[in-house]
N, C-alpha and C positions, 0 to 999 in steps of 0.2 A: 541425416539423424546425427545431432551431437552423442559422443561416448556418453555413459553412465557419468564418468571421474570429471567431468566437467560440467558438470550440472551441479547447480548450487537448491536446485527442487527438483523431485519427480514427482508427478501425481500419477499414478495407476489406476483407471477404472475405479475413477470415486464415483458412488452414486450413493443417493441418500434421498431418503421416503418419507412422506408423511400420508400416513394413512394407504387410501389408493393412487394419492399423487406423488410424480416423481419430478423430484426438484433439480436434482443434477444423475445423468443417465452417462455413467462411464466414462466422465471424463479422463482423457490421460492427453500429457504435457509435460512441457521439461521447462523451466528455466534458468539458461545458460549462466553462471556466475558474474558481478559485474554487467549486467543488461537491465531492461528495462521491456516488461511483457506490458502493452495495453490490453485490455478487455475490455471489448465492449460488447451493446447488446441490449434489447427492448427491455424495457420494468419486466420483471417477473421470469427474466429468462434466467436467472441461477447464477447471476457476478457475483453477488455479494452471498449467496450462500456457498459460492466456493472460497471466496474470499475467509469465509469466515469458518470454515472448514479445515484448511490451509494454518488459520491461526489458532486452532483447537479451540475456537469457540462451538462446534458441532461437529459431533463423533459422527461418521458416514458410517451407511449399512453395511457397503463393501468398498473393497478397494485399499491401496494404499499407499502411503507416502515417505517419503527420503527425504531429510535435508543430509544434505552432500550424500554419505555412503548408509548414514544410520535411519535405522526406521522410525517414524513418529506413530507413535500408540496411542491408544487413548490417555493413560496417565502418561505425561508428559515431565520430564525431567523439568528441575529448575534452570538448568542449562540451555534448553531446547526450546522453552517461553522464553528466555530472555533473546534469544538469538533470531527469533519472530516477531516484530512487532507493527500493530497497526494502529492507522490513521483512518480516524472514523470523517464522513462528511459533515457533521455538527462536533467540532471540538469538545463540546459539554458533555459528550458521551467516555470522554475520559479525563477530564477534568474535576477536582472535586470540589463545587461550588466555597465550600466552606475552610478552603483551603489557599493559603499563600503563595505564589508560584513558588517561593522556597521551600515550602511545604511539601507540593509538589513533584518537585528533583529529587529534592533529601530524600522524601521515599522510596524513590523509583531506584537511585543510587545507592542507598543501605540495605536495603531488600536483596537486589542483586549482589551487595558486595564486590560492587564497580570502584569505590573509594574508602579509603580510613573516613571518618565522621569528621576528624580536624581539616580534611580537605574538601568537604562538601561544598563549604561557600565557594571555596577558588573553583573548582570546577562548573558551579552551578554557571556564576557570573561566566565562563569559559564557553557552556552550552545557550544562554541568552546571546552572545557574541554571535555565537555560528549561525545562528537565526535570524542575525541585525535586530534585535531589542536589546535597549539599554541595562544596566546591571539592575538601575534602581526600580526596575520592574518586580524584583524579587518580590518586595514586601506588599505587590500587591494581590486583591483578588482575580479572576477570572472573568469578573461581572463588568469590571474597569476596562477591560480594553473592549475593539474593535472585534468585529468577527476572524479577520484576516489575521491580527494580532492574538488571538485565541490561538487560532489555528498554527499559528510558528511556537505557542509554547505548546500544543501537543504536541509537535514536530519534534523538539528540545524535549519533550519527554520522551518518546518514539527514542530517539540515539543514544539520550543520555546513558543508556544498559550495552550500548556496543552490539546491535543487530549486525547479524547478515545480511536477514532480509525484511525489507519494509513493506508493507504492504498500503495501497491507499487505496481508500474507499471514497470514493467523489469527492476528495479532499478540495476541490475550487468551487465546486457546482455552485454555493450558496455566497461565494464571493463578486464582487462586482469585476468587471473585463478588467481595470487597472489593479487591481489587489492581484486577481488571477494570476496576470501574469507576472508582478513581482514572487507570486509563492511556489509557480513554476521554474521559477528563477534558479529559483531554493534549493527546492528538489533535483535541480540536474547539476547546480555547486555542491551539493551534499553526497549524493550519487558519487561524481569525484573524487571529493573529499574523504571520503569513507569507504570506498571501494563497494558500494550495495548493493544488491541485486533488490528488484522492487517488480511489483504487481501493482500495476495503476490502472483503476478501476473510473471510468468515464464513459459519459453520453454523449460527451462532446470529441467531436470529429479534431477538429482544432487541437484540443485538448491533447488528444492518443498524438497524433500528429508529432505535435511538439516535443512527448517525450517519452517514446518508445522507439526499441530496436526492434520486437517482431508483436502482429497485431492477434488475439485472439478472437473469434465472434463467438458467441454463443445464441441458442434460441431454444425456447421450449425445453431448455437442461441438458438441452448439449452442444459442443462446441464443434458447430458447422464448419469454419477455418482456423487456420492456423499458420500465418504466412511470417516474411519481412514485413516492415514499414512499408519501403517504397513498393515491394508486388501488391500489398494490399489496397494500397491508394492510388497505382497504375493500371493494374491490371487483376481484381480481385477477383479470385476464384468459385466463391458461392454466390446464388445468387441472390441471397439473403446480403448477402455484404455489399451487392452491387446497389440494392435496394435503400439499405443505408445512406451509402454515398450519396445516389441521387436525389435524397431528402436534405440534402445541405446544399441552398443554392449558391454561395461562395466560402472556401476553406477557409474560418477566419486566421491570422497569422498570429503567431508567436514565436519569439524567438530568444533560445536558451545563451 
């Protein structure tokens, strides 16, 4: 068990209800500062409703959360959203169609008061870089690019506020195998680059594979392991995860 002071998240016995159903059943987890947590886990078994828990998009019934030492509450500091941010698997869920990708930054950057307004271009054109799009993407809409290309400026919107933690929600799933893997690329130069800790949320074995340091499973709302990388892909301990694995007749490769 890592100390408390080294965890960049705690979850404590989140669970959270609807109705008679229970969607996440006491999860608790740490993830260590700087890593890379995969979760994976069948439709329905509670990723993305923790995922989205984690990013105070849904207040849990019980339970509770830390980034670093401080508690996250229901109302949420502007400090505390800014330093959480996530990547949806259709880009368009934070993209605002009507909107210029300069559009875009400049908000996400004035709102947090990340830059003075005289430096919003230089920085914007500075966050298209980190993503490999060119500058003169600014002036355009969301509707113009590529899925894969969508997806690196919610990425660019995602940093632009100086996160700790990034959270991805099936961020490749709807990309083709060669996009994937350049946006995986990304994520583990960015991770670097920025020092992040991230929750990467995938169905794909490959996927966890390529860029995680320890693996989560969940099923039916709760999380049956909790290993490394390598235990989880040599020797895994539920057998729900064992289950998993032998549903993938070869590991596909990628490599960061």
């Amino acid at each position: 068990m890592i100390e408390a002071a080294e965890a960049a998240l705690q979850v404590k016995d989140i669970t959270v209800r609807y109705g008679d159903y229970t969607a996440l059943d006491q999860i608790t987890l740490e993830l260590p500062r700087h890593t890379t947590l995969g979760l994976v886990g069948e439709s329905g078994s509670g990723k993305s409703t923790l995922a989205r828990v984690i990013a105070g998009l849904i207040a849990p019934d019980e339970g509770q959360l830390l980034l670093g030492s401080r508690e996250l509450r229901r109302k949420r500091s502007r400090e505390q959203h800014k330093q959480i941010q996530m990547i949806f698997q259709n880009p368009d869920a934070s993209l605002n169609p009507r909107h210029t990708v300069r559009q875009i930054l400049a908000e996400a950057l004035l709102f947090h008061r990340i830059v003075e307004r005289s430096k919003v271009e230089h920085r914007s054109r500075e966050l298209l870089e980190q993503v490999q799009l060119p500058a003169r993407a600014l002036d355009r809409y969301p509707s113009e690019f590529s899925g894969g290309q969508r997806q690196r400026i919610a990425i660019a919107r995602a940093i632009s506020v100086q996160p700790s933690l990034l959270i991805a929600d099936e961020p490749t799933s709807a990309l083709d195998v060669s996009v994937q893997r350049s946006v995986l690329e990304l994520f583990h130069a960015l991770r670097t680059e920025l020092n992040l800790t991230m929750l990467f949320i995938s169905h794909d074995l490959g996927v966890i594979h390529a860029v995680s340091d320890t693996v989560a499973v969940m099923r039916q709302g709760k999380l049956v392991e909790l290993n490394s990388r390598d235990e989880f892909f040599l020797r895994p301990a539920h057998e729900y995860s064992r289950e998993l694995l032998s549903a993938v007749p070869k590991m596909p490769e990628y490599h960061s």
